[in-house]
C-alpha positions as CSV (number, residue, x, y, z in Angstrom):
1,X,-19.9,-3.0,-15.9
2,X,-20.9,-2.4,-12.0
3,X,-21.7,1.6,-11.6
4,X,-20.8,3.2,-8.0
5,X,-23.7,3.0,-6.5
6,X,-24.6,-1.2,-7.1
7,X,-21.2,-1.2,-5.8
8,X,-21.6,0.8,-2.6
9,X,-24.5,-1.3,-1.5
10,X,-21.8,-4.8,-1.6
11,X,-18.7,-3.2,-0.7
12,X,-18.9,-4.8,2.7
13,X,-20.1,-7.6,2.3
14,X,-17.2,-8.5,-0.3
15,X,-14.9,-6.9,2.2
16,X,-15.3,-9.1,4.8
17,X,-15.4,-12.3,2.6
18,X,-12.0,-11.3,0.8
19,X,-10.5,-10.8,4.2
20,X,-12.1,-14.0,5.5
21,X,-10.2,-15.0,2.5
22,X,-7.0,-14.0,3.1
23,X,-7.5,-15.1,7.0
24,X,-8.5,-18.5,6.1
25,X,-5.3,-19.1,3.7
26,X,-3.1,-18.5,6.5
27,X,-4.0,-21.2,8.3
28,X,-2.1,-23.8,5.9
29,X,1.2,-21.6,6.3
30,X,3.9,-21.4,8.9
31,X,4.6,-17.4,9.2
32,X,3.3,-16.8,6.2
33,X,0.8,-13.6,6.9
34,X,2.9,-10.8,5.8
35,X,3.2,-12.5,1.6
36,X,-0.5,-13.7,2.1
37,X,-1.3,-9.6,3.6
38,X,0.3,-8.7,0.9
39,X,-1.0,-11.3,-2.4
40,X,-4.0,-9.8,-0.7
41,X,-3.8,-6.4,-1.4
42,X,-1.9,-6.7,-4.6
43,X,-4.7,-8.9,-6.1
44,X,-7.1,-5.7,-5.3
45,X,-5.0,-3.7,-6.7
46,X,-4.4,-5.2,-9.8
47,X,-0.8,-4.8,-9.3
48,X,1.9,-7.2,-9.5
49,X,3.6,-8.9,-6.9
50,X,7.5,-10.1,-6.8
51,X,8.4,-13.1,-4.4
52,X,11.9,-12.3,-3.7
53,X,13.9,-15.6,-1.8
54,X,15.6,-19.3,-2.5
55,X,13.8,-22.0,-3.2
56,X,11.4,-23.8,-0.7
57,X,10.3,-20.6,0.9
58,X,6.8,-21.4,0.2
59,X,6.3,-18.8,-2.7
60,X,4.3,-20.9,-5.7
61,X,2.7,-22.9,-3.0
62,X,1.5,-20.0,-1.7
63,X,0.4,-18.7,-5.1
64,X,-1.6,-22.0,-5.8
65,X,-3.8,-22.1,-3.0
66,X,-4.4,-18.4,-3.2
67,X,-5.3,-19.3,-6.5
68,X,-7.6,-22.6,-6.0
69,X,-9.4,-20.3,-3.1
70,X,-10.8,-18.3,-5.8
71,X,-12.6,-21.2,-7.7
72,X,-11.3,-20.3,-11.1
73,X,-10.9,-22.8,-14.0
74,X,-7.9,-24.9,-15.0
75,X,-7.6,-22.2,-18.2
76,X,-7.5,-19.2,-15.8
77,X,-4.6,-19.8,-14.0
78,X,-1.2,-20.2,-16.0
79,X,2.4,-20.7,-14.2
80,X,5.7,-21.2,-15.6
81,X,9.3,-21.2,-14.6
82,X,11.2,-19.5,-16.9
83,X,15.0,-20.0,-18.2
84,X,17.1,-18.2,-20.6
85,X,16.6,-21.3,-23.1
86,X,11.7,-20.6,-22.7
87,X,10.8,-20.0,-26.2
88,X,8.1,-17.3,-26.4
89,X,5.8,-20.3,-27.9
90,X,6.0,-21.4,-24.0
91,X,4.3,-18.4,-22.6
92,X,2.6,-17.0,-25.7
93,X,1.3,-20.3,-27.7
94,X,2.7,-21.9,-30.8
95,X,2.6,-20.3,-34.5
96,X,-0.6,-20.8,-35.9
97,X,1.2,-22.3,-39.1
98,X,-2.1,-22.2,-41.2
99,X,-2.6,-18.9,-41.0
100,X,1.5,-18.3,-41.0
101,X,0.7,-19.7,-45.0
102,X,-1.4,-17.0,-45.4
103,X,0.8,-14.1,-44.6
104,X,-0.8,-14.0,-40.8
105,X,1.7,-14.0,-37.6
106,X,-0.8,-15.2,-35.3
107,X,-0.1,-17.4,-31.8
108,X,-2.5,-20.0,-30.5
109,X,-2.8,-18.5,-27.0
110,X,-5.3,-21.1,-25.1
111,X,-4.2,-22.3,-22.0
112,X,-0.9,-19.8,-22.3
113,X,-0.5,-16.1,-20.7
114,X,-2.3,-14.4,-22.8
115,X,-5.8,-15.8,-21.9
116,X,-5.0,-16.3,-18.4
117,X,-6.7,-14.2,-15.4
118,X,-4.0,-15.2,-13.0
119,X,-0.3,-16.0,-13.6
120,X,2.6,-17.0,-11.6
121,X,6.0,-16.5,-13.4
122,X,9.0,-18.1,-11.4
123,X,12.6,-17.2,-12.4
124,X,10.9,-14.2,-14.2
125,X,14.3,-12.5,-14.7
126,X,16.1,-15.4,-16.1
127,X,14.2,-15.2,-19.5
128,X,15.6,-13.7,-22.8
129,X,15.0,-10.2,-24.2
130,X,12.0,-11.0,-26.4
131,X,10.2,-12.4,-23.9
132,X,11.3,-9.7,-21.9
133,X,9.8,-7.2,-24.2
134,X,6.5,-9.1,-24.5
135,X,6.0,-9.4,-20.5
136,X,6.7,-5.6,-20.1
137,X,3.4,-5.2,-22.5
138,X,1.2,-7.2,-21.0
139,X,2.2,-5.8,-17.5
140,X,2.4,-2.0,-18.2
141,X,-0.5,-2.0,-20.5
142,X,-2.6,-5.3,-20.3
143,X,-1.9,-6.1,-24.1
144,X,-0.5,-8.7,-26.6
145,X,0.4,-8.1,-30.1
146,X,-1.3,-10.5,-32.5
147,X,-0.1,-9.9,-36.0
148,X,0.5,-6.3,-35.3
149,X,-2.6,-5.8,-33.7
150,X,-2.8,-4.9,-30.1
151,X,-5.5,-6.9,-28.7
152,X,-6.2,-7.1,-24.6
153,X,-5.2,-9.6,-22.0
154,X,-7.3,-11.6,-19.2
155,X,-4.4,-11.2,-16.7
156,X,-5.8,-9.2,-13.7
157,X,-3.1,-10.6,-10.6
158,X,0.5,-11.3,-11.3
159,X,2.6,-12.8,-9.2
160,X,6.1,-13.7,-9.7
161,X,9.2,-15.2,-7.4
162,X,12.5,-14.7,-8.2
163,X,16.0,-15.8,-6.2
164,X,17.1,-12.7,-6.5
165,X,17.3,-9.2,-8.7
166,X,20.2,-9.0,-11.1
167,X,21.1,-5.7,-11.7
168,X,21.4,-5.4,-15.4
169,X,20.2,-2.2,-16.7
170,X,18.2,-4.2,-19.3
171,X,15.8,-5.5,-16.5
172,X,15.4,-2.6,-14.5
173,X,11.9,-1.5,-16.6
174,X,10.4,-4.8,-15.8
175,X,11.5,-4.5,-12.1
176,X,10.0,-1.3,-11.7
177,X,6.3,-2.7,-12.5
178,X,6.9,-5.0,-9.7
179,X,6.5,-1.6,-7.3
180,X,5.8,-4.4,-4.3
181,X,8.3,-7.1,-3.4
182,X,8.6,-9.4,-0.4
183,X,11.2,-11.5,0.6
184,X,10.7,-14.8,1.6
185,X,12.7,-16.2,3.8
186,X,12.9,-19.7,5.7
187,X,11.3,-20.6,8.8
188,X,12.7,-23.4,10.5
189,X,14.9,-21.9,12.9
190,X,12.2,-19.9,14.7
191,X,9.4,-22.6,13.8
192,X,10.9,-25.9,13.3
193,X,8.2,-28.0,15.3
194,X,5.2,-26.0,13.7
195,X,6.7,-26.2,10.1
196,X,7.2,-30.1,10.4
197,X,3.3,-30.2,11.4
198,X,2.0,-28.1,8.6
199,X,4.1,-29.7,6.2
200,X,2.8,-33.0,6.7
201,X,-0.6,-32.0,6.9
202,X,0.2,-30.0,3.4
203,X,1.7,-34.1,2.1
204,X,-1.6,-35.6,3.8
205,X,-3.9,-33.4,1.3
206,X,-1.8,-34.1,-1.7
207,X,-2.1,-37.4,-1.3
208,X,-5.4,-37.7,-0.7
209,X,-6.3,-35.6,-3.0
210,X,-7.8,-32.7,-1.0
211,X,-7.8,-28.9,-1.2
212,X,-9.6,-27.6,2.0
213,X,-8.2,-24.0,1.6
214,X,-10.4,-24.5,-1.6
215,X,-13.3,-23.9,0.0
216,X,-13.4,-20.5,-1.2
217,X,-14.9,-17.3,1.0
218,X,-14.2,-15.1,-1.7
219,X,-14.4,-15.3,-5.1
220,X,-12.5,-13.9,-8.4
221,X,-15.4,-11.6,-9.1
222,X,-15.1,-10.6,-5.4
223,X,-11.7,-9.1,-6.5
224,X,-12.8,-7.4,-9.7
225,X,-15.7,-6.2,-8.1
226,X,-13.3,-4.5,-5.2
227,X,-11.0,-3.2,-8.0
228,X,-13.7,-1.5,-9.7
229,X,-15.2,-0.2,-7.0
230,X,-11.4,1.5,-5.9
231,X,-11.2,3.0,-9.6
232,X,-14.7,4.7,-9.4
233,X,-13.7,6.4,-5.7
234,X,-10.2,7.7,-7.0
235,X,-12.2,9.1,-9.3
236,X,-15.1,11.1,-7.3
237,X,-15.0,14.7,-7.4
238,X,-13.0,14.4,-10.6
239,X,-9.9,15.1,-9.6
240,X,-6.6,13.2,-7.4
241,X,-6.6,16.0,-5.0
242,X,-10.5,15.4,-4.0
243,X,-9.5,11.9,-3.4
244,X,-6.4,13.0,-1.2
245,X,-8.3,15.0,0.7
246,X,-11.0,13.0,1.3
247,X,-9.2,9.5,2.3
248,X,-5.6,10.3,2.8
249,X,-5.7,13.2,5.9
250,X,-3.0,15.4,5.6
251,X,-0.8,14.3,8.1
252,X,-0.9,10.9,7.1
253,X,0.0,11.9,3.9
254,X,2.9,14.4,5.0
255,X,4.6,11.2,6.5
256,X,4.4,9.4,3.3
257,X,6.3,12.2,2.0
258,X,8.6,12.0,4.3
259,X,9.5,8.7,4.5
260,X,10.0,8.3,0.4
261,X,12.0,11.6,0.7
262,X,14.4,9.5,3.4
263,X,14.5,6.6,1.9
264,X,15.6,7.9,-1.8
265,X,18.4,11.0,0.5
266,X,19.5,8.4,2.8
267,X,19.3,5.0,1.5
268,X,19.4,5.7,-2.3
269,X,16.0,3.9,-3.0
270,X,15.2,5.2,-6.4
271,X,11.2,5.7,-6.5
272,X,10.3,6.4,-10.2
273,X,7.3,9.1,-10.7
274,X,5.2,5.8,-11.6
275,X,6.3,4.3,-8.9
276,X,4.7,6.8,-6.8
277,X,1.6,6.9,-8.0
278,X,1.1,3.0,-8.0
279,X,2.5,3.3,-4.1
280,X,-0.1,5.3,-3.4
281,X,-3.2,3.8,-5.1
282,X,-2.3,0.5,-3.7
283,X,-1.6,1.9,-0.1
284,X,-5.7,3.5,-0.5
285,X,-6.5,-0.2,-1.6
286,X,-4.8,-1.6,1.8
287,X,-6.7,1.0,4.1
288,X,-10.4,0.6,3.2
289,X,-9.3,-3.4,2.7
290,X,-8.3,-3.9,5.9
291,X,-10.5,-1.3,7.7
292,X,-12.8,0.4,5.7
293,X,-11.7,3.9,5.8
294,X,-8.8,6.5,5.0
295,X,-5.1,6.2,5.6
296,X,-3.5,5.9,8.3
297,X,0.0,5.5,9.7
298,X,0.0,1.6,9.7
299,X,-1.3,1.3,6.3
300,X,2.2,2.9,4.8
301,X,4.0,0.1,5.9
302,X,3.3,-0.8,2.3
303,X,6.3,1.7,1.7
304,X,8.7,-1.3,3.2
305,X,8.4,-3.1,0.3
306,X,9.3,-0.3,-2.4
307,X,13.0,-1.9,-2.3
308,X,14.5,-2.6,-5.9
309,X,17.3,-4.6,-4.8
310,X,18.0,-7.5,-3.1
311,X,20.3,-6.7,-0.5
312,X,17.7,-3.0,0.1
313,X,14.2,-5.8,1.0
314,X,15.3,-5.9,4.6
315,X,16.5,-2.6,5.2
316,X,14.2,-0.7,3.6
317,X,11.4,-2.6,5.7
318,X,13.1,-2.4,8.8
319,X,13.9,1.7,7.9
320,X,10.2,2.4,7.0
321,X,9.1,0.5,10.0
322,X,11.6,3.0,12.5
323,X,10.3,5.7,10.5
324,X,6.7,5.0,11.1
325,X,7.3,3.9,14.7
326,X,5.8,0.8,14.0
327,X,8.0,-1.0,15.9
């Protein structure tokens, strides 16, 4: 594994070719930079993504060529949209009925979730409990049970779309991992002409068979490099505080405070302790992704998306954004 210091002497470099990256992908999308900003930061990050809107919004088109940027193989990448009738065999792999003879539970998992690096997951909160239970494992703690044996996944990004988020208790735990969701909405009233142009550009590449988003700045190693690199800062001077210190300046981080404070007294956003944490490591990630250096007022913008609800998306964007005087 990389150490700090080969690291350090890269970082840039893989910098400016994930942002290149994440530049380039907008091109094939009609207002489309915020979900692209954020699939961005979120791949870093390691953390999953939710894509909250109706259908047509763009979400697993989006997903794909994020995905087919990245140059990964056809076994890397593994999507499904799921339904209260998906069978765990769908996401997990068949019984391996062989060794089911011998007194094994085993799953053939090739080409299903659990040997996938990436993984888009549509409908995610329409599937049943035991599949429920299974994707809460493999996102809280990057494992699959194999005959009682807990053995790791290859999943590093997660992204998953959803028409809205039902508000059964049940599926509140899985909801919470997603501590980032967008909402996508439709474009064509504000960008009917420019929608029409890119979507017949996006018809002309289907059928001809062409990918030119796949020409790929960055690649999956970029991403795992950048993660790694994130983990061994948060962990200099062996301890949270010395990373505080260090990249988060104190009155950046004061108004963090005060804007999750607000948001959970005045709008009733609940922010779970994990939550917290994971809003902060992924609000670092944003800052030295997008300019190299500590925190600072723009980068907790991330804090608009921290919404658990459907109807909270908007307002909690619009809220942070008053708060921050972002306009």
């Amino acid at each position: 594994m990389w150490t700090l210091r080969e690291l350090e002497r890269e970082i840039d470099a893989i910098r400016e070719r994930i942002n290149r990256h994440r530049r380039a992908l907008d091109e094939y999308f009609v207002k489309r930079s915020e979900e692209i900003d954020l699939a961005t930061v979120c791949a870093c990050a390691q953390e999953p993504l939710l894509f909250v809107g109706p259908p047509g919004t763009a979400k697993s088109d989006l997903v794909v060529k994020f995905v087919e940027s990245l140059g990964l193989g056809e076994s890397d990448y593994f999507e499904y949209m799921l339904t209260k009738f998906t069978e765990p065999s769908e996401i997990l792999g068949p019984i391996d009925i062989d060794l089911l003879k011998q007194g094994r539970f085993m799953r053939r998992t090739k080409g299903k979730l659990p040997e996938a690096k990436v993984a888009f997951l549509d409908e995610i909160f329409k599937s049943n409990s035991a599949i429920l239970n299974t994707l809460l494992t493999i996102v809280n703690e990057r494992k699959f049970y194999q005959d009682g044996e807990a053995l790791p996944v290859a999943l590093r990004m997660l992204f998953a779309a959803t028409n809205d988020i039902p508000e059964q208790s049940e599926l509140d735990a899985l909801a919470d991992r997603f501590i980032v969701k967008v909402e996508t909405r439709p474009v064509k009233d504000d960008s009917f002409t420019e929608l029409i142009d890119a979507g017949i550009m996006n018809e002309v590449y289907k059928a001809t068979e062409q990918k030119p988003w796949a020409r790929g700045s960055a690649s999956f190693e970029d991403f795992l490099k950048f993660k790694r690199f994130m983990d061994l800062t948060f962990g200099e001077g062996g301890s949270g505080s010395a990373d505080r210190e260090r990249w988060f300046p104190r009155e950046v981080f004061a108004e963090f405070r005060r804007v999750v404070r607000t948001l959970e007294t005045e709008d009733k956003v609940f922010i779970s302790d994990r939550k917290l944490v994971k809003l902060y490591k992924v609000i670092r990630t944003r800052a030295f992704l997008f300019h190299g250096g500590a925190v600072r007022t723009d980068d907790l913008s991330l804090l608009g998306y921290s919404g658990n609800r459907r109807q909270e998306l908007g307002v909690v964007q619009e809220k942070v954004k008053a708060l921050l005087n972002l306009g």
